[in-house]
C-alpha positions in Angstrom: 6.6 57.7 9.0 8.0 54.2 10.5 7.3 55.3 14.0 3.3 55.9 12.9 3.2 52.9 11.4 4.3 51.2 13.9 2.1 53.1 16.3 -1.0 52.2 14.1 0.3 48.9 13.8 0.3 48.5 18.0 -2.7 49.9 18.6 -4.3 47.0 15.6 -2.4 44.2 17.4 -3.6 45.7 20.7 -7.2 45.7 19.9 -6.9 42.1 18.0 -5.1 41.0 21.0 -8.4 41.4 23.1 -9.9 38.5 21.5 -7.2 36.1 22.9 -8.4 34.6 26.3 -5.1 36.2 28.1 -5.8 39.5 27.3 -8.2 41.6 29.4 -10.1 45.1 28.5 -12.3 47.1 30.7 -13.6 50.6 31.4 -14.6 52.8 34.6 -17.3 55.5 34.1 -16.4 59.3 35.4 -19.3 60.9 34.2 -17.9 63.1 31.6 -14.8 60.7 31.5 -14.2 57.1 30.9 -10.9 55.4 31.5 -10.5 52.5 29.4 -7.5 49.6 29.7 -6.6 46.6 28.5 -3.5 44.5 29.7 -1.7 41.4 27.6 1.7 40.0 27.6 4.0 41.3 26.0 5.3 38.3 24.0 1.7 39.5 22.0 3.7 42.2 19.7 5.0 41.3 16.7 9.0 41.7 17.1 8.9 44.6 14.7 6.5 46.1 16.2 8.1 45.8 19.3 11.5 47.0 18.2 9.9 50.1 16.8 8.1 51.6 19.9 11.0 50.5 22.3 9.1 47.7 24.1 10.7 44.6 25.2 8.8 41.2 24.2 9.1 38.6 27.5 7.7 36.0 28.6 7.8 37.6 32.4 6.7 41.4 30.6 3.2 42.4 30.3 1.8 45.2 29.0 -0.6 48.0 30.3 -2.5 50.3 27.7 -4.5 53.2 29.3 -7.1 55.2 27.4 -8.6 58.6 28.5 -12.5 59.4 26.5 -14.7 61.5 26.7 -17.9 61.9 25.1 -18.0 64.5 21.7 -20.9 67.0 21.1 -22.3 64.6 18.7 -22.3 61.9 21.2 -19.2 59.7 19.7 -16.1 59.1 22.4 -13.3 60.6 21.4 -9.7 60.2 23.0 -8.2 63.3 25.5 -4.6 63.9 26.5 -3.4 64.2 30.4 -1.7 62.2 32.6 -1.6 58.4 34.2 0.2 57.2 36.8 -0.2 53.7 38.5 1.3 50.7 40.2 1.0 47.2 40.1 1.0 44.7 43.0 2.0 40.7 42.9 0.4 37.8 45.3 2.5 38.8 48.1 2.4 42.6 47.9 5.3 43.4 46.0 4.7 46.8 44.7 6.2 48.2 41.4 5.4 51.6 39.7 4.6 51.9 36.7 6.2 54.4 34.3 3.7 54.9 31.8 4.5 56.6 28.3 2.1 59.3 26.2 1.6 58.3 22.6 -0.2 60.1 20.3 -1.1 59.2 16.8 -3.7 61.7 14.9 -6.0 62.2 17.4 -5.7 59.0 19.6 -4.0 59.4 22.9 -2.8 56.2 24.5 -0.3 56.0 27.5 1.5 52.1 27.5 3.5 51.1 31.2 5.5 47.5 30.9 5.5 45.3 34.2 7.6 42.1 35.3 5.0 39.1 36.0 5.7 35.9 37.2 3.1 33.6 35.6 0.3 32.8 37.4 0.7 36.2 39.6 -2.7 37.9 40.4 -1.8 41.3 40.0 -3.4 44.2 41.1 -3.3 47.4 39.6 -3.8 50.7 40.7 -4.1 53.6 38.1 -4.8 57.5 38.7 -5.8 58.9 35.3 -6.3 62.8 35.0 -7.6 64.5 31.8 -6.0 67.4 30.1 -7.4 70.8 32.4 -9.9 68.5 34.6 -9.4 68.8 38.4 -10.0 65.2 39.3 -8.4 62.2 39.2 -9.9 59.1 38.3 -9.0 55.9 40.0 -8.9 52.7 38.4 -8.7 49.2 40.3 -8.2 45.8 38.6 -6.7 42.7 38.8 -5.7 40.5 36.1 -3.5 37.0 35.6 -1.1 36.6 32.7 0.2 33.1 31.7 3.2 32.2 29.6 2.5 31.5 25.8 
């Protein structure tokens, strides 16, 4: 019970957290797919919250949320499991993989990857997403600076 409210909790701070001017959401269209992402520092999540779902709140921490959809039969997206991999690279080519985790709550899937920033840093990321029995990955490339708070 603690760990889905936490869960529930994240994924409320996470899309509240899109309104703040460090935070950054986007989406790539696949046809039948979408990948959606949004990125923010970790020092965002309340300390509970935090705690809960085993993240660690830095200053030099952001965080990467990935989000496989696809559309329903009645046209609403809905969320799909499978698998994401990625890495992120700093100003001067630094390259770190990301280890991304699976959550699922009800029926939203959501996999979260932590990364070491140095404010400022443009960083790149590079994300393969691949639904649940689909043969294809998706790439996703973005870039996106975090500042400390």
């Amino acid at each position: 019970m603690m760990m889905t409210c936490s869960i529930t909790r994240l994924l409320t701070l996470t899309l509240g957290l899109l309104l703040f001017a460090q935070a950054q959401a986007g989406q790539e269209d696949f046809g039948d797919y979408q990948v959606h992402w949004s990125v923010f520092p970790s020092t965002f999540l309340d300390p509970e919250v935090a705690r809960a779902n085993n993240l660690q709140r830095s200053r030099g921490i952001g965080i990467i949320n990935i989000s496989i959809m696809t559309e329903g039969e009645h046209g609403q997206i809905r969320p799909v499991g499978g698998q994401v991999q990625g890495q992120v690279t700093n100003d001067i080519q630094q390259v770190n993989f990301l280890a991304f985790r699976r959550i699922q709550e009800g029926d939203a899937v959501y996999f979260i990857a932590q990364y070491q920033h140095r404010p400022g840093d443009l960083m790149t990321f590079n994300i393969t997403a691949r639904p649940t029995g689909h043969n294809r990955d998706l790439p996703v490339r973005f870039s996106h600076t975090l500042f400390n708070d």
